[in-house]
N, C-alpha and C positions, 0 to 999 in steps of 0.2 A: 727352521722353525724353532728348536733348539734353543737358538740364541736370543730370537725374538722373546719366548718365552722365559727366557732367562733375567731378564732386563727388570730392574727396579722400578717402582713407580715416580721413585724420583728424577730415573735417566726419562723416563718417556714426558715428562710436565713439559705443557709447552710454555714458552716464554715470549711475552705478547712484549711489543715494543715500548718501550718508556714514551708516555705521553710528553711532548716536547710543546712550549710556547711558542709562537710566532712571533720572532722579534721585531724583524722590517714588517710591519702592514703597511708602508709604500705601496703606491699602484706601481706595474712593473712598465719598464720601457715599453715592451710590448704584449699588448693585448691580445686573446689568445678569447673567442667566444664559446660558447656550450656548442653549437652546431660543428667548431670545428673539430672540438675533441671529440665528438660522436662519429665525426666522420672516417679522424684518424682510428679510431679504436676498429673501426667496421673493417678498414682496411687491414689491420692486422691479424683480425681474425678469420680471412678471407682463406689464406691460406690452408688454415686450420680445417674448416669446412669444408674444402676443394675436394672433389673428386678425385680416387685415383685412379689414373690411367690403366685404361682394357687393352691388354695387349693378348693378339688372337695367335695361339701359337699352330692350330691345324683347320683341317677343312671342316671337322666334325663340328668343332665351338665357330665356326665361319658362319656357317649355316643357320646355326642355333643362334646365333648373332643376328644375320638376317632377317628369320623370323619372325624374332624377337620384336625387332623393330619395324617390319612391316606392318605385323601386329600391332604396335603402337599408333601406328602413323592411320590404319584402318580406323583402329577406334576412335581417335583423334576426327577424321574427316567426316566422319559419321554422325558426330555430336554437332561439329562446327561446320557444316556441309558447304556455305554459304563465306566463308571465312577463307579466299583466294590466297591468301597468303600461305595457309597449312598442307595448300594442294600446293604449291610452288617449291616449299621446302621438302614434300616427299617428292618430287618428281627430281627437285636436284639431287638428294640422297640418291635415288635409281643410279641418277646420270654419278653419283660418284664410285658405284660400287660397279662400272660398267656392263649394268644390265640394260641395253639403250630400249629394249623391246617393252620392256616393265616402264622405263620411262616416258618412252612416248604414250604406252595406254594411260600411264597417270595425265599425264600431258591433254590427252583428247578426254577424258573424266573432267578434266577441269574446265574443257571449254563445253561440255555437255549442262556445267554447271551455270555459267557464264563467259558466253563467247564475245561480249563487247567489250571486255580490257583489253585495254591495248597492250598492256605491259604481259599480260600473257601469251600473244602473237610473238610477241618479241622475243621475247625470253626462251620459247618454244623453237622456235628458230636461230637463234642466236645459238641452242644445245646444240643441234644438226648443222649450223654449219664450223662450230669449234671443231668436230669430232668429223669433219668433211663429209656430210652426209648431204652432198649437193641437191640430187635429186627432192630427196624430202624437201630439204630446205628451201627451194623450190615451192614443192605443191604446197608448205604450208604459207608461205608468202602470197602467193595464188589464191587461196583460201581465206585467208586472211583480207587482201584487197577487195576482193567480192564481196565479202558481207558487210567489210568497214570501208567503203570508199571515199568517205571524208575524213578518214584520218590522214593526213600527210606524214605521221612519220612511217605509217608503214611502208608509204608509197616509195617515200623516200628509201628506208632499207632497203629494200626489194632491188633497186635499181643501182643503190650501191654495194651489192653483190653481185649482182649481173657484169657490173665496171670494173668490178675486183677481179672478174675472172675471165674479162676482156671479149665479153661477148656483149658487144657493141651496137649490134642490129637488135637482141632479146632486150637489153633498154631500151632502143629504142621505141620499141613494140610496146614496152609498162608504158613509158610516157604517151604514148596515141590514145592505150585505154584512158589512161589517169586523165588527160583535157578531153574526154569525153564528158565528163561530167562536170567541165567549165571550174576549176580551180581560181583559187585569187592568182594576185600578181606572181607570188614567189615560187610555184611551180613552171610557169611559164618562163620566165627567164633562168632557171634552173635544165629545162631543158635544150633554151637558147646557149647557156653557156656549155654545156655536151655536146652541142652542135660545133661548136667554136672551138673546143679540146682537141677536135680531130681534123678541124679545117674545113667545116663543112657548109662556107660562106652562105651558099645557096638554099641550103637547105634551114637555117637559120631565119633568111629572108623571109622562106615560105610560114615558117613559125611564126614570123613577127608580122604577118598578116592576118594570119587564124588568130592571133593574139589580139590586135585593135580591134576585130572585127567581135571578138568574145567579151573584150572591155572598151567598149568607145569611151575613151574618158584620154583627160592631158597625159596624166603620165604613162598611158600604154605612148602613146603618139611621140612624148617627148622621149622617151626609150626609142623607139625606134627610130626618132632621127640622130641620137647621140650614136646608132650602132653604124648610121650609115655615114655618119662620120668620120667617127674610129673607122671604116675602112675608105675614107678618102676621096667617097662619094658626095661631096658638094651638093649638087642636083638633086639626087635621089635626096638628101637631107631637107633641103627646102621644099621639096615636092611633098617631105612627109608632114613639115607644118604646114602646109596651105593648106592639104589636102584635109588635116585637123582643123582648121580654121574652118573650110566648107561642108566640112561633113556634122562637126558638132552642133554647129547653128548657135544657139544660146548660151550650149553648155560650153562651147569655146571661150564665151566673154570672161576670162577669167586674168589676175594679174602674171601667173603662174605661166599659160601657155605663151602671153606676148613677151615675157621678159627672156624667156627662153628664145625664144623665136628671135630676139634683138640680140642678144648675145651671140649668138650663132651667128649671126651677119656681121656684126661687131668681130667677130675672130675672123671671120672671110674676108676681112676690111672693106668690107658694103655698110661704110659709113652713112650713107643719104639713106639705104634701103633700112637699116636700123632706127634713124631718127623717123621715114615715114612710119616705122611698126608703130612706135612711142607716141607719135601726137594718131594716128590711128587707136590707140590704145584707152588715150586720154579722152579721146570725143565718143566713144562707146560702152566703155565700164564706167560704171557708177560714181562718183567722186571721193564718196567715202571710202568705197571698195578699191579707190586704185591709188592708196600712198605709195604702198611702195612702189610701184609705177611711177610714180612722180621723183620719188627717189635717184631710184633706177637713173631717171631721166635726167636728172639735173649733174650727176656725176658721169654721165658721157656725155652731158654742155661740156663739162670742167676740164674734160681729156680731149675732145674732139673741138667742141665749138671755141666761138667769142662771147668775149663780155658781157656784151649785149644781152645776146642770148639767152646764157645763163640767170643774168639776176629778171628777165622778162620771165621765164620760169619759174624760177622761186617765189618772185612776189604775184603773178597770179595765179598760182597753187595755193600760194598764202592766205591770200584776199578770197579766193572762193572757202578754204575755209571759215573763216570769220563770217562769210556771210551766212553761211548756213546755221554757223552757231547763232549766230544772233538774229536768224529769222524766227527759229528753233524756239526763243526762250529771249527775247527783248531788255528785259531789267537784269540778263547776267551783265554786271558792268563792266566783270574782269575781262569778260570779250571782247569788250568794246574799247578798254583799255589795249590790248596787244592790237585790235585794228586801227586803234590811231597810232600805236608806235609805228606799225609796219607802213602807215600811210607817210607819216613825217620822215620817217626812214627812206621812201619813194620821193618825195619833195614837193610833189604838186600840189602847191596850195589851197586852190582849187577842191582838189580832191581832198585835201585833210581840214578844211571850212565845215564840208558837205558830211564828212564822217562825225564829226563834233555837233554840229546841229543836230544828226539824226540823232545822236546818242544823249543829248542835254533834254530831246524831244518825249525822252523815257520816265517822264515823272513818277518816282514811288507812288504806289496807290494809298499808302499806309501814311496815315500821319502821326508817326510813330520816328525818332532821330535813330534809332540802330539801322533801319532800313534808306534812311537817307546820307550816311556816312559817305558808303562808296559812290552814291550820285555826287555830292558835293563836291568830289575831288576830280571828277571830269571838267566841274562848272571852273575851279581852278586850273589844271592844265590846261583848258581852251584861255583863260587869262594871261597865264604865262607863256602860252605859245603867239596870243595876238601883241605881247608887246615884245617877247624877245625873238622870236621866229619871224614871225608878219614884220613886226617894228610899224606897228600901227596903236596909238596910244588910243585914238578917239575908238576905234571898236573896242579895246582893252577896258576903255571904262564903259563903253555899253554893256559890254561882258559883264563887269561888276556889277552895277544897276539892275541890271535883268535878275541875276540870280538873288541879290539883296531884297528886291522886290518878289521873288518867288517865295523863299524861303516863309514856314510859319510863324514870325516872329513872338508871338501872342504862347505857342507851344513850346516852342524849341527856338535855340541859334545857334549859330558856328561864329565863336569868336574868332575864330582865324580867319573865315571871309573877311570880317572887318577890319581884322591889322592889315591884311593884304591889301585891301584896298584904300586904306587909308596910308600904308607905305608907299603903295605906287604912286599916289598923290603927292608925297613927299618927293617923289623920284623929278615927279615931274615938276618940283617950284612951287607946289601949289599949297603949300600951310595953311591956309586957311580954309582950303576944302576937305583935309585931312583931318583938322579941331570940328567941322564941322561934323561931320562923315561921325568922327569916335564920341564927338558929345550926343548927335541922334543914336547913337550904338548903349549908351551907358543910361537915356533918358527911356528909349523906346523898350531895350531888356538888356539889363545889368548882368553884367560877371566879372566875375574875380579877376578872369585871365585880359577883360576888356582896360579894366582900371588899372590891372599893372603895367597893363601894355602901354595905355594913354600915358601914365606917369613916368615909363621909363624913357619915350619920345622926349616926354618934356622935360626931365632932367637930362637929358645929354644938349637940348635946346637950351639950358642953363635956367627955365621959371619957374625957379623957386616957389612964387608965389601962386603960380599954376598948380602946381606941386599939392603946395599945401590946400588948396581949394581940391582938388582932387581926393586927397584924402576923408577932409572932411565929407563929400558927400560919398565915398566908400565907406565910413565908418558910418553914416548914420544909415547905409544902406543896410550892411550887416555889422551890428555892434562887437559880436561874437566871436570874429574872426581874429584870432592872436597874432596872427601873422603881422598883418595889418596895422594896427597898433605897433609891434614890435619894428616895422619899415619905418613908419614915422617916426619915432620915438627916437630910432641911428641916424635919422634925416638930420632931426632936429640940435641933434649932439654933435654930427660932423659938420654942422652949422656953427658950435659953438655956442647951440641957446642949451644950454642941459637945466635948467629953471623948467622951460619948457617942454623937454621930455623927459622930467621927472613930472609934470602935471598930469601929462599922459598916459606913464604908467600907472599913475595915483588915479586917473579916470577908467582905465582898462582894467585894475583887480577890484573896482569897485562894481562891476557890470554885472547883473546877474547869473548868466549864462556864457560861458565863453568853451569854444573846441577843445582847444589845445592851454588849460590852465599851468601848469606846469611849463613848459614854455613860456611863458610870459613874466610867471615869476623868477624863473634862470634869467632869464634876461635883464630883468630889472635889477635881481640881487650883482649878476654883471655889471649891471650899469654903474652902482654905486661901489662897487670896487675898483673899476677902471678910474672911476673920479676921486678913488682915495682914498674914501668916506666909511671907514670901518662899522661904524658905529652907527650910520645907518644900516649898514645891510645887518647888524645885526637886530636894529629894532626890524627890518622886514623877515628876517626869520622868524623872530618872536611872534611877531603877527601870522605868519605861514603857519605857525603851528598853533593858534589859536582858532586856527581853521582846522586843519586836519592832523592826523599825530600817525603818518606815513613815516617806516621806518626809513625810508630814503630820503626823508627833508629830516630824519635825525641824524644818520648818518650823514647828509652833506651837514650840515650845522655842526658836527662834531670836527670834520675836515675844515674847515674854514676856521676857525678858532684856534686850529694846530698852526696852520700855516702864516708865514708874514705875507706882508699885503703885496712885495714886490712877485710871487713868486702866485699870488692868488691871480693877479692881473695877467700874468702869461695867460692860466691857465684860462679866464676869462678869454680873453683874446682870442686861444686857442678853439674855443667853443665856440664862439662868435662867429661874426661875418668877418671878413680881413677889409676895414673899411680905410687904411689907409692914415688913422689918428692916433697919436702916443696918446699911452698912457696920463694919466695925472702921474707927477712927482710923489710919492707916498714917503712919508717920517719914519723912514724904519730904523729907528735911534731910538723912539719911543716905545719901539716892541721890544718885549724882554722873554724868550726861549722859555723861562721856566712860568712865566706867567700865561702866555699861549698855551702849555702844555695844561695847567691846570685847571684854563677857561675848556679846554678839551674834555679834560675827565671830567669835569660837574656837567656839560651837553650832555656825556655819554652815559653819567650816573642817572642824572635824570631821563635821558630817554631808556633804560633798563627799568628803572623805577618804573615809570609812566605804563611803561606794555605790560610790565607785568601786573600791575595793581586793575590797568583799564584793560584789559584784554588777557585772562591768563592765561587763557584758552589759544592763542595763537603763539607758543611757544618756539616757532620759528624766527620771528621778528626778532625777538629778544635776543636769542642764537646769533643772529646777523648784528647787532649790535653791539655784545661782547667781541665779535670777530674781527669786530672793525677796529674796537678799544684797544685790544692784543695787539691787531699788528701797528697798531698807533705806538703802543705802549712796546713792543720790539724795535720799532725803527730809533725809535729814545735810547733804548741798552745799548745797541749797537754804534748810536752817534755818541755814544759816553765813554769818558778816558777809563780805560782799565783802573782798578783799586783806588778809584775817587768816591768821594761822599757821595757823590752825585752819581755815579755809576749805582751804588749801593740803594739810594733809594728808590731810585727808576725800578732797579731791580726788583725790592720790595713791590714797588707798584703793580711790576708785571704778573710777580706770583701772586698777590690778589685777585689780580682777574683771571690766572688760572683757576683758584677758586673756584670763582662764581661760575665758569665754565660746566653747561650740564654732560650727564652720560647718556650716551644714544642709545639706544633700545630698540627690539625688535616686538610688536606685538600682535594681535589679531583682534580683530573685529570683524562683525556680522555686514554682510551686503545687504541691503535693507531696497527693494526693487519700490517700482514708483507706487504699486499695489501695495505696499508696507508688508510686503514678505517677506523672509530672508532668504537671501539665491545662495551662501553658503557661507566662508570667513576670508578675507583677502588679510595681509599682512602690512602692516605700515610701520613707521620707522617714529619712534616719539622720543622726547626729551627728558630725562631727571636731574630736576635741578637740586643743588646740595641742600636745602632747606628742607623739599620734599621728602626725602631718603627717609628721613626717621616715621613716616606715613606709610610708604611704601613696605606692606608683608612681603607682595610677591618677591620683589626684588631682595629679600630679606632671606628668602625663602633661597632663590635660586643663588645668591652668595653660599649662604652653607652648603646647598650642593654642589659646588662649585668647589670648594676646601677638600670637602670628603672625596669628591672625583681623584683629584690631587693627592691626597695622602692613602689612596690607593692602589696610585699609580706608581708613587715610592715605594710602598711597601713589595709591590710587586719586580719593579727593578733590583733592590736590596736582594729578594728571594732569589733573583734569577743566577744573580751574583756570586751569591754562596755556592749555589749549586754549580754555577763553572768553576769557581774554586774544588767545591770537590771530586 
């Protein structure tokens, strides 16, 4: 104390840690969450907390120990009376402090309280018989079985201490009670197989009587003919299926007992007695109820029978399925599809005529074409099977006729019935009923797929002039169609008339309405590259964009103007159809690299101008425009000889358009719902072009915070500096 008190106020200041920066704010390789540290920190201090060990040095604190916690365990049961578990842990404390007298009355207190847990029987007993207390262990199993007679696992321990202690007739005496009160299956073969432990052939038998007779059902029966097998008994084993067969009556009719029953002769090599079980089986279970029976069936054809046999099996197993489906439920087509495979699979003509009629006989009720899809394509495989299977033409075109004549042609068609049958006609010699056939096809109801089909016949037929009559009444059928246009117009060219399909294309962008307009003009401006003609295609851009001021007809028109005409016409080419025609011959003597380039940058000045003056507000177009000028204007630096003039200015060029290049930006705006409310602010990405900047506060705003962030972030580095220095 002395010393303590001797001590200055300066020895005793405490001295708190120098506050230190965080250098690295890096996130660390690994991550480490709040739940973890709370977890470790609990484990740490567990120790702290722990109890320490009572160690009892005489009988007097033994006692006082004891009481103690009797005491405890009283007041405890008292409160929670009902809470099986606080009686289980005093009655184990008894059992450890070897008071088994205190333990057992805890023991019987708790069944006082609830005697229907099982795990109290057990546990009760399981004490008595650790500490050999047979007898008990005994009456309380006894006791236990009597009030819970449906619990099997009692039944079961009981009988496996009896086994344990080799008193062999006392099980067997549990098990007489226990099938008094008719147990499921697993007691009963439980006590067949005790019988079996000890060789007690006979005595098992009588088991497995009292057992069918307690469950008349297949698997008691089929048990006991597997048992009388397993010992060698043949006879007795077939006596036990028949005898199942004429006792069950109904409840025999099952896949289950006859497959068993077949097998079992099958291993006794009572091959014929096995195939009667199986067609027995087949003519009495239900059809649906006996696949696997049919199964079964057709893979001991495969091992035992012939050929014959086997596929007579399969296919009328087959064929009654099908028929059921398709009595079932008539317009399923996909049924009637797999019963005409399985029938032309079969070969009987005959019989696969008769399956097609019935199934063509199923007309949709709907006059509606998604419901008549899958009938259509029956009406075709019966076409293709009368002329390639039958090899019968004259029913082939009845076939056609019929269904052509069915069909709603006023609502709906199937252009493919008409090529079909108009190629078969082809097949057969007969051109002029096949021009017939497609021109009632395209006069009665027109389609696209009809007219390309007719023209594609007649150009490989070489009539041109068919050809071209074809067209025409395709286009005046639907003007609209770019396509169309765009066939004729290659026709006309790989003919050598390009007069001609340049009139065509000059009548197709003059059309009102067309699908695919874009398309039509790629093609055209195609066309007139492929023939040389620079200068037309570029008065058709001109015109293109007197139409619209799409930044994708600015950027093509800014590529086309870069590139010479031989390398435009690949590309042509390459976009095209592969029709088979060179190129026109192009003058590229007359292109000059720096004049191309600079018909590029005025396209692409003006289409920057153009979007931003007509559209400010779509500041992405413009984006996509400069992007394109750039890498225009890169591939130039890069094709330029180091430290030439002409390197130098390209270059100039290019830093120009980095200029004009805007800065991206992140900002926010209001969700605006169709109610005109705001649901809250989403974030979108927008553009500052260098013009704009001296407009823009905010952005003016967040540069100087941006300076300030930085210079004191220096200043703070600096500081940190010094101080390791010092």
């Amino acid at each position: 104390m002395s010393g303590i008190a001797g001590t200055t106020a300066r020895d005793t200041e405490i001295r708190l840690p120098r506050a230190t920066k965080v250098k690295n704010k890096q996130p660390a390789d690994k991550q480490i969450t709040a739940e973890q540290i709370l977890r470790e920190a609990k484990e740490l201090q567990e120790q702290d907390f722990k109890p320490p060990k009572q160690k009892i040095s005489d009988p007097a604190e033994l006692a006082e120990y004891r009481l103690r916690k009797r005491k405890e365990f009283e007041d405890l049961v008292r409160r929670v009376r009902w809470n099986i578990s606080v009686w289980i842990k005093y009655a184990q404390w008894e059992e450890s402090q070897k008071d088994f007298r205190r333990a057992r009355s805890v023991w019987e207190r708790t069944l006082d309280v609830n005697y229907q847990s099982e795990g109290v029987w057990v546990k009760y007993a399981e004490m008595e018989m650790r500490h050999r207390f047979v007898n008990h262990a005994r009456n309380v199993w006894d006791r236990a079985v009597t009030l819970l007679p449906r619990i099997d696992k009692l039944w079961y321990k009981y009988i496996h201490m009896e086994e344990m202690l080799g008193n062999v007739p006392g099980a067997r005496q549990i098990f007489q009670r226990w099938i008094i009160f008719e147990p499921d299956h697993a007691p009963w073969m439980a006590y067949i197989n005790m019988e079996l432990r000890y060789n007690e052939v006979d005595r098992a038998r009588e088991i497995f009587e009292l057992y069918v007779r307690c469950h008349p059902d297949v698997k008691a029966w089929v048990r006991y003919a597997k048992f009388e097998m397993k010992n060698s008994e043949i006879g007795l084993a077939r006596g036990c299926y028949e005898r199942a067969v004429e006792e069950l009556g109904e409840d025999a009719q099952t896949q289950e007992l006859f497959i068993k029953f077949a097998e079992f002769e099958e291993k006794v090599k009572e091959d014929d007695r096995a195939r009667a079980i199986f067609r027995y089986a087949l003519d009495h279970i239900p059809k649906v109820q006996a696949q696997e029976v049919y199964r079964r069936f057709v893979a001991f054809e495969k091992q035992h029978g012939n050929r014959d046999a086997i596929e007579d099996v399969v296919v009328n197993e087959r064929r009654f399925k099908y028929e059921g489906q398709v009595k079932q439920d008539p317009l399923n087509y996909d049924a009637w599809f797999d019963y005409i495979r399985l029938e032309e699979s079969a070969g009987d003509q005959d019989k696969i005529r008769e399956v097609y009629e019935r199934a063509i006989g199923n007309v949709p009720p709907a006059l509606e074409k998604r419901f008549w899809q899958r009938y259509i394509y029956i009406w075709i495989n019966y076409a293709l099977w009368e002329e390639l299977g039958a090899d019968d033409p004259e029913r082939t075109r009845a076939v056609y006729q019929a269904i052509l004549g069915l069909i709603p042609h006023q609502l709906f068609t199937f252009a493919k019935v008409w090529m079909m049958a108009a190629q078969f006609e082809i097949r057969q010699l007969r051109l002029d009923a096949a021009r017939k056939l497609l021109g009632r096809a395209i006069g009665q109801c027109p389609k696209q797929k009809l007219f390309r089909g007719y023209i594609e016949i007649e150009m490989l037929l070489g009539n041109i002039e068919r050809c071209r009559m074809l067209y025409s009444r395709y286009l005046e059928w639907s003007p609209s169609t770019c396509t169309a246009w765009c066939r004729f117009a290659e026709l006309e060219r790989s003919l050598g008339e390009s007069q001609r399909a340049r009139q065509l294309y000059e009548l197709a962008i003059q059309q009102p309405q067309l699908d695919v307009p874009e398309v039509l003009w790629k093609k055209y401006i195609d066309f007139e590259v492929q023939e040389g003609s620079r200068e037309r295609a570029r008065q058709l851009y001109e015109r293109l964009l007197e139409r619209t001021q799409h930044v994708k007809v600015w950027t093509s028109y800014g590529h086309f103007e870069a590139m010479p005409l031989p390398q435009l016409q690949q590309e042509a080419q390459a976009f095209g159809e592969a029709n088979g025609e060179a190129a026109a011959p192009a003058d590229a003597g007359s292109e000059n690299a720096d004049s191309l380039l600079s018909r590029s940058r005025s396209v692409y000045k003006r289409a920057f101008n153009t979007l931003r003056e007509g559209r400010p507000d779509d500041k992405e177009e413009a984006v996509m425009v400069l992007e394109a000028w750039r890498k225009l204007e890169q591939q130039n630096v890069s094709a330029a000889e180091p430290g030439s003039a002409t390197a130098a200015d390209r270059q100039a060029a290019l830093q120009a358009v980095e200029k004009r290049m805007p800065r991206r930006v992140k900002r926010k705006r209001p969700i605006i719902t169709d109610d005109g409310l705001e649901a809250g602010m989403e974030e979108y990405f927008d553009y500052i072009f260098p013009e704009e900047k001296g407009t823009d506060q905010n952005l003016k705003f967040l540069e100087a915070a941006l300076r300030w962030k930085r210079s004191r972030a220096e200043a703070g580095l600096e500081a940190e500096s010094t101080e390791d220095h010092s």
